[in-house]
LOTIZA-469010 format. One line per field, with one value per atom (N, C-alpha, C): residue number from 1; residue in one letter; atom name; x, y, z. Coordinates in Angstrom, 3 decimals. Example, Ala and Ser with C-alpha at 12.3 -4.5 7.8 and 13.67 -1.06 7.14 Angstrom:
LOTIZA-469010
i <- (1,1,1,2,2,2)
aa <- (A,A,A,S,S,S)
at <- (N,CA,C,N,CA,C)
xx <- (13.190,12.300,13.200,12.850,13.670,12.900)
yy <- (-5.690,-4.500,-3.300,-2.250,-1.060,0.030)
zz <- (7.800,7.800,7.800,7.080,7.140,7.870)
END
This chain:
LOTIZA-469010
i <- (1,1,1,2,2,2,3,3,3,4,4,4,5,5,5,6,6,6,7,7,7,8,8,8,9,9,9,10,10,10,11,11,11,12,12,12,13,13,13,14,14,14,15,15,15,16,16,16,17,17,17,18,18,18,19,19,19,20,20,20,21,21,21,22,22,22,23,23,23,24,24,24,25,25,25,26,26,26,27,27,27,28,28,28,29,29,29,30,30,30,31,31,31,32,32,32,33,33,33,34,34,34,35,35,35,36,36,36,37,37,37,38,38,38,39,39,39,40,40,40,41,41,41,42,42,42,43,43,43,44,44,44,45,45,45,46,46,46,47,47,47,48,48,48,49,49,49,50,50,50,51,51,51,52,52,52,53,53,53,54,54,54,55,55,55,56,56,56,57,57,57,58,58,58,59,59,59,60,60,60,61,61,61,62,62,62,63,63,63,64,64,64,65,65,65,66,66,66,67,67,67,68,68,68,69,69,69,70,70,70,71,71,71,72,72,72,73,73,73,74,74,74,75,75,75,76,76,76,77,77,77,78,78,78,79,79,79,80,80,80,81,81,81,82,82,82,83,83,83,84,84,84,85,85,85,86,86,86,87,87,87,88,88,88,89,89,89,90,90,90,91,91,91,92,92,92,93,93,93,94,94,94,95,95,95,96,96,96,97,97,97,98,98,98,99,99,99,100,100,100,101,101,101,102,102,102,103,103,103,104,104,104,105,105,105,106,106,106,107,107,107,108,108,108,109,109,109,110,110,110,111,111,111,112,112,112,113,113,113,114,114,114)
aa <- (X,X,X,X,X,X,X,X,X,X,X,X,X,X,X,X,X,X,X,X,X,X,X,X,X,X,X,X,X,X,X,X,X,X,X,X,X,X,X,X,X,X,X,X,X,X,X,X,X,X,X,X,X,X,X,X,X,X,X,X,X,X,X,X,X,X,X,X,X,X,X,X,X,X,X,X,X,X,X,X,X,X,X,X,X,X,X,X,X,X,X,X,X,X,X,X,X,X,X,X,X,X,X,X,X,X,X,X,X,X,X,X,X,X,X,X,X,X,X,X,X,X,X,X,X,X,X,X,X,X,X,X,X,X,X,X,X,X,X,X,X,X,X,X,X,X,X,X,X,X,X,X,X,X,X,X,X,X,X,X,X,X,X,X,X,X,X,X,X,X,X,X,X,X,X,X,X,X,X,X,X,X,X,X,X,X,X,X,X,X,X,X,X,X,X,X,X,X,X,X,X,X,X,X,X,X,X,X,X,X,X,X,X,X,X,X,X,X,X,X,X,X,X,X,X,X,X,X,X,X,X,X,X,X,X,X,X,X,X,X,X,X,X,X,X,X,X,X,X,X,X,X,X,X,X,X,X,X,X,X,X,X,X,X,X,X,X,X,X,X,X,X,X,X,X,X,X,X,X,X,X,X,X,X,X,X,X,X,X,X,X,X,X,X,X,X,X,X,X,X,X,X,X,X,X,X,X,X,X,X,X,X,X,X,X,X,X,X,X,X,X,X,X,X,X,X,X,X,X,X,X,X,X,X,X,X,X,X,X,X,X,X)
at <- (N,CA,C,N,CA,C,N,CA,C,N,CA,C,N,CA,C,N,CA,C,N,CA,C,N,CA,C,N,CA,C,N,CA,C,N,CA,C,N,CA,C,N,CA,C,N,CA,C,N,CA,C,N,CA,C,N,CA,C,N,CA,C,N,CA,C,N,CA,C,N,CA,C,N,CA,C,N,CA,C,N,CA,C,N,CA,C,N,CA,C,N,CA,C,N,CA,C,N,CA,C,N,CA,C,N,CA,C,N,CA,C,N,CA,C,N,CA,C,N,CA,C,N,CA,C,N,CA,C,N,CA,C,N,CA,C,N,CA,C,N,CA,C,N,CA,C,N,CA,C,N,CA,C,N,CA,C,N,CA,C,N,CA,C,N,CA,C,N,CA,C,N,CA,C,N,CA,C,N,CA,C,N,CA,C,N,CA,C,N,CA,C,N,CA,C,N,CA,C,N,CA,C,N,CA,C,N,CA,C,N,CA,C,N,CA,C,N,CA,C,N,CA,C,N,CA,C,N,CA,C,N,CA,C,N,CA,C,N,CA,C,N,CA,C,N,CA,C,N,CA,C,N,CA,C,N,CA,C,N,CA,C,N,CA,C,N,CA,C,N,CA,C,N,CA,C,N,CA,C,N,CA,C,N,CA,C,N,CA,C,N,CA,C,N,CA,C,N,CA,C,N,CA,C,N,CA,C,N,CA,C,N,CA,C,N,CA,C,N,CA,C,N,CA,C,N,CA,C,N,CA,C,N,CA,C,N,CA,C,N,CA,C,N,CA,C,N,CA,C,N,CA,C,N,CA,C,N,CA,C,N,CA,C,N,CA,C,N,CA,C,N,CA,C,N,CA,C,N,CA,C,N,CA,C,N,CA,C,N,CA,C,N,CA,C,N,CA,C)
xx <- (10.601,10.842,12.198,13.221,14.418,15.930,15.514,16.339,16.636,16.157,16.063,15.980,17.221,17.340,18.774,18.458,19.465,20.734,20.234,21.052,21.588,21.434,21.862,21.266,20.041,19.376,18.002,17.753,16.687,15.723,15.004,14.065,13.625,13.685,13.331,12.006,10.775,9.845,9.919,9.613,9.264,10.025,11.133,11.823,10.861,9.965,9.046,8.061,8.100,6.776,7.405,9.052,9.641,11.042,11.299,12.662,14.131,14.002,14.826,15.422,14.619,15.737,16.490,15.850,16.982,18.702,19.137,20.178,20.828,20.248,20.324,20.751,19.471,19.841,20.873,21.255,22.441,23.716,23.694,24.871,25.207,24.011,23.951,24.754,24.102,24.543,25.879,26.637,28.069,29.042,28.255,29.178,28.069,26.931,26.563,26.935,27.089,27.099,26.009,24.540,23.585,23.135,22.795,22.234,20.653,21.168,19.574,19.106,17.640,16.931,15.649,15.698,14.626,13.334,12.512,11.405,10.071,8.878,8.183,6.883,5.835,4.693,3.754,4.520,3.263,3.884,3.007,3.106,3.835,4.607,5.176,6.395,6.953,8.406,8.792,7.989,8.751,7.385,7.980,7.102,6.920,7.514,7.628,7.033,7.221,6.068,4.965,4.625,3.273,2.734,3.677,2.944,2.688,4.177,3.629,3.275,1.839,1.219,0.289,0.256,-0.034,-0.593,-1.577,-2.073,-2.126,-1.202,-0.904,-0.029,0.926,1.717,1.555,2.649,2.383,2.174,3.207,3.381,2.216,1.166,0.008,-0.553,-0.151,-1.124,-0.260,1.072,2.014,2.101,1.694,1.789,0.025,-0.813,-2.051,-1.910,-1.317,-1.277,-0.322,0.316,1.219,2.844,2.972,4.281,5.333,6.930,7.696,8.128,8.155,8.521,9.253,10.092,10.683,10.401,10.008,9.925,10.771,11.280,12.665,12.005,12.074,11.767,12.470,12.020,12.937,11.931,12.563,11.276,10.177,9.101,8.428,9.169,9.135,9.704,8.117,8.571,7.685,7.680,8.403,7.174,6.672,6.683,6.242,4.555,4.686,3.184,2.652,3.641,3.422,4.082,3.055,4.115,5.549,5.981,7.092,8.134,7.718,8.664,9.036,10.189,10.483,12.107,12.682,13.326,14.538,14.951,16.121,16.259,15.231,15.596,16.098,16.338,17.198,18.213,18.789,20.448,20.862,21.621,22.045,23.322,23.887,24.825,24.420,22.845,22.404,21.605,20.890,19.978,20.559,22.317,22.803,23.489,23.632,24.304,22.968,21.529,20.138,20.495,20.607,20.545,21.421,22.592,23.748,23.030,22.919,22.462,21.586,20.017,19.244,19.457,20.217,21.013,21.803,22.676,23.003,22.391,20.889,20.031,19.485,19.352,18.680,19.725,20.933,22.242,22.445,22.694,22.668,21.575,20.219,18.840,19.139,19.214,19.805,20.469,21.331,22.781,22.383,21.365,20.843,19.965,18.904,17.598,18.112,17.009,17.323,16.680)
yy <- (41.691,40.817,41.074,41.527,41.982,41.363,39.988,39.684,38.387,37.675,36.192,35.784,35.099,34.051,33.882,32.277,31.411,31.702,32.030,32.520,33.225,34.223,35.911,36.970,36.655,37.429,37.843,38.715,40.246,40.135,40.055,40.570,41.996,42.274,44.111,44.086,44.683,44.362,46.405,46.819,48.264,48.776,47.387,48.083,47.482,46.163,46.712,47.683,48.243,49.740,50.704,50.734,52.144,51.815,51.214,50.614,51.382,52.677,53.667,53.386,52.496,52.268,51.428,50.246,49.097,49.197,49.877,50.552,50.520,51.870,51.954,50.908,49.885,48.728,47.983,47.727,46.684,47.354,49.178,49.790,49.570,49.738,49.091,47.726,46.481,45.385,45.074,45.663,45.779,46.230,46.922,46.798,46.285,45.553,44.952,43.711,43.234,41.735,40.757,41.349,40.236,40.918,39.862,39.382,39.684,41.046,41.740,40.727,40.354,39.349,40.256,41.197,41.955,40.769,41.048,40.377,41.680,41.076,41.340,41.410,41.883,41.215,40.613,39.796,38.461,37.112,36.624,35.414,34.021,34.554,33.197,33.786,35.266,35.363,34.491,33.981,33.520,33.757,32.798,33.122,34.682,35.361,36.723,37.570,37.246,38.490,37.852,36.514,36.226,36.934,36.939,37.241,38.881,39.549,40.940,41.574,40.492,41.185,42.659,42.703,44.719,45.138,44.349,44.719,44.412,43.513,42.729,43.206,44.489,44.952,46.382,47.600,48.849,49.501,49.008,49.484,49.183,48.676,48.733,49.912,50.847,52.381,53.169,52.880,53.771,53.810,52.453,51.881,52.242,51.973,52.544,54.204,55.163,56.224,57.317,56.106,56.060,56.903,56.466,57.207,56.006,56.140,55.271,54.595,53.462,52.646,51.608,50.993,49.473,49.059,48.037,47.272,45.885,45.501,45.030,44.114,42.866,41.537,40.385,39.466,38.038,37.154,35.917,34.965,34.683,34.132,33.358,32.446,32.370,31.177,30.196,29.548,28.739,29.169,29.974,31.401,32.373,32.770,34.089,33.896,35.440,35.384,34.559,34.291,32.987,33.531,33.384,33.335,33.083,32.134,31.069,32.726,33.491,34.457,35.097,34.938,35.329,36.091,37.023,37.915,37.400,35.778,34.408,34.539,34.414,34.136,34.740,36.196,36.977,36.786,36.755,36.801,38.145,38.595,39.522,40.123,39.441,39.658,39.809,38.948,39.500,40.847,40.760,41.979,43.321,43.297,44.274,44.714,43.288,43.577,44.168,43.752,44.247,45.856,46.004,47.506,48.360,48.100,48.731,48.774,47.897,47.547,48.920,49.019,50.220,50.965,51.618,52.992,53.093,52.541,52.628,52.961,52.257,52.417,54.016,54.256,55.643,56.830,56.464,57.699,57.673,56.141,56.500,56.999,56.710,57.191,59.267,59.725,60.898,61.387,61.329,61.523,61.774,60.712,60.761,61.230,61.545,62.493,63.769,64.663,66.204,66.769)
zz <- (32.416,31.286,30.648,31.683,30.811,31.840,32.434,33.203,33.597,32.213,32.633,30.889,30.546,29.856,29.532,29.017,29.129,27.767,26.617,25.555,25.759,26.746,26.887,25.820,25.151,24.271,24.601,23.632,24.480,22.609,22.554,21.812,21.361,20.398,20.041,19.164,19.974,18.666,18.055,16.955,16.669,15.134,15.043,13.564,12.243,12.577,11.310,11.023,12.165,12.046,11.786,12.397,12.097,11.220,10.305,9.978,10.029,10.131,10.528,11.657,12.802,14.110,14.045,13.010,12.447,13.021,11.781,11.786,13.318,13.910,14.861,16.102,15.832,16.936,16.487,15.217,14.717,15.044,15.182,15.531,17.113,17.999,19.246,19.621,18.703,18.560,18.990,18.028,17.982,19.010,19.875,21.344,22.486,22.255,23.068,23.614,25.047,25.396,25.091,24.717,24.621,23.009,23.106,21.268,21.179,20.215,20.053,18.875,19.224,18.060,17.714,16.211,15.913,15.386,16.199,15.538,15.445,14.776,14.171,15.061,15.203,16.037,15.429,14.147,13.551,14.586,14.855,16.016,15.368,14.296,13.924,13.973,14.559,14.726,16.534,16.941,18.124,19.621,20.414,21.499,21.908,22.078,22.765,21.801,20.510,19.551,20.187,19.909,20.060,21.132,22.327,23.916,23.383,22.619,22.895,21.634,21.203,20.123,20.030,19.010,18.887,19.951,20.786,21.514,22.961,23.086,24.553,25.286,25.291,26.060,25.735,26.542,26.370,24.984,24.287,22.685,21.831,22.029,21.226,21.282,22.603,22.399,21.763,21.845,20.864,19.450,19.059,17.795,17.165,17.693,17.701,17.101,17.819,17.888,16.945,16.451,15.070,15.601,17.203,17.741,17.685,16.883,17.424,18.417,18.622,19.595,19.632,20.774,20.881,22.226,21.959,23.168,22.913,25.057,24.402,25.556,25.850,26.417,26.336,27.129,26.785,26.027,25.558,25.428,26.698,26.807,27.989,28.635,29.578,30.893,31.288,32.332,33.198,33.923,34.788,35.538,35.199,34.256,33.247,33.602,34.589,34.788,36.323,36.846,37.690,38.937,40.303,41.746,41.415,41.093,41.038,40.260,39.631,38.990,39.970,40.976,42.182,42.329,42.863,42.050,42.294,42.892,43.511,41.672,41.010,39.609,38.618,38.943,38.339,37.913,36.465,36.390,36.514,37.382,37.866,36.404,35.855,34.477,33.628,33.175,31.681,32.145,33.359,33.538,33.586,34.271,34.069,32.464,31.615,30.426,29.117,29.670,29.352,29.105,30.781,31.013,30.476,29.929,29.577,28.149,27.558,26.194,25.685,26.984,26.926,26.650,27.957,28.144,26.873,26.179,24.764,23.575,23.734,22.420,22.436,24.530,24.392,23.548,24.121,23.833,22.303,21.909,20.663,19.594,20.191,19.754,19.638,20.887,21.160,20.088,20.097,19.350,17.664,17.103,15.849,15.718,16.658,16.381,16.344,15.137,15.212,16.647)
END
């Protein structure tokens, strides 16, 4: 879910549970190529909270368990979930500008934890 859309933007759900990473991701932001969009997991921030509500993806046992987390996704497609999501459909530029993005949030995550 971190390699396909058309805006060039990535979804972050975890800064209303932990608002301390906020920061963090907006400092990310600023030398990222794709456009972090913090949303919320009430189902009226957008298709992709809805899909990855508290309990519909990994971060519901983290969030359950009261451990920080982000989880980072695209919106839904028309193959999302579907044969048809076949890996011809990859953008090979946002998925690598995704990944750079990551690897950033981890180092700079690093860097600020005691």
């Amino acid at each position: 879910m971190v390699s396909r859309n058309e805006r060039h933007e990535i979804f972050a759900v975890g800064t209303s549970q932990e608002p301390w990473l906020k920061p963090i991701l907006q400092d990310v932001q600023r030398r990222s190529a794709v456009t972090i969009r913090l949303v919320t997991i009430a189902r009226s921030a957008g298709a992709t909270a809805a899909r990855t509500g508290p309990d519909l993806s990994d971060q519901g046992a983290f969030r359950d368990a009261r451990v920080p987390f982000l989880y980072f996704g695209v919106e839904d497609h028309a193959d999302y979930h579907q044969p048809t999501d076949t890996a011809d459909k990859i953008d090979l530029r946002f998925f690598g500008d995704v990944a750079d993005m990551i690897i950033d949030t981890l180092v700079t995550l690093d860097a600020r934890l005691p």
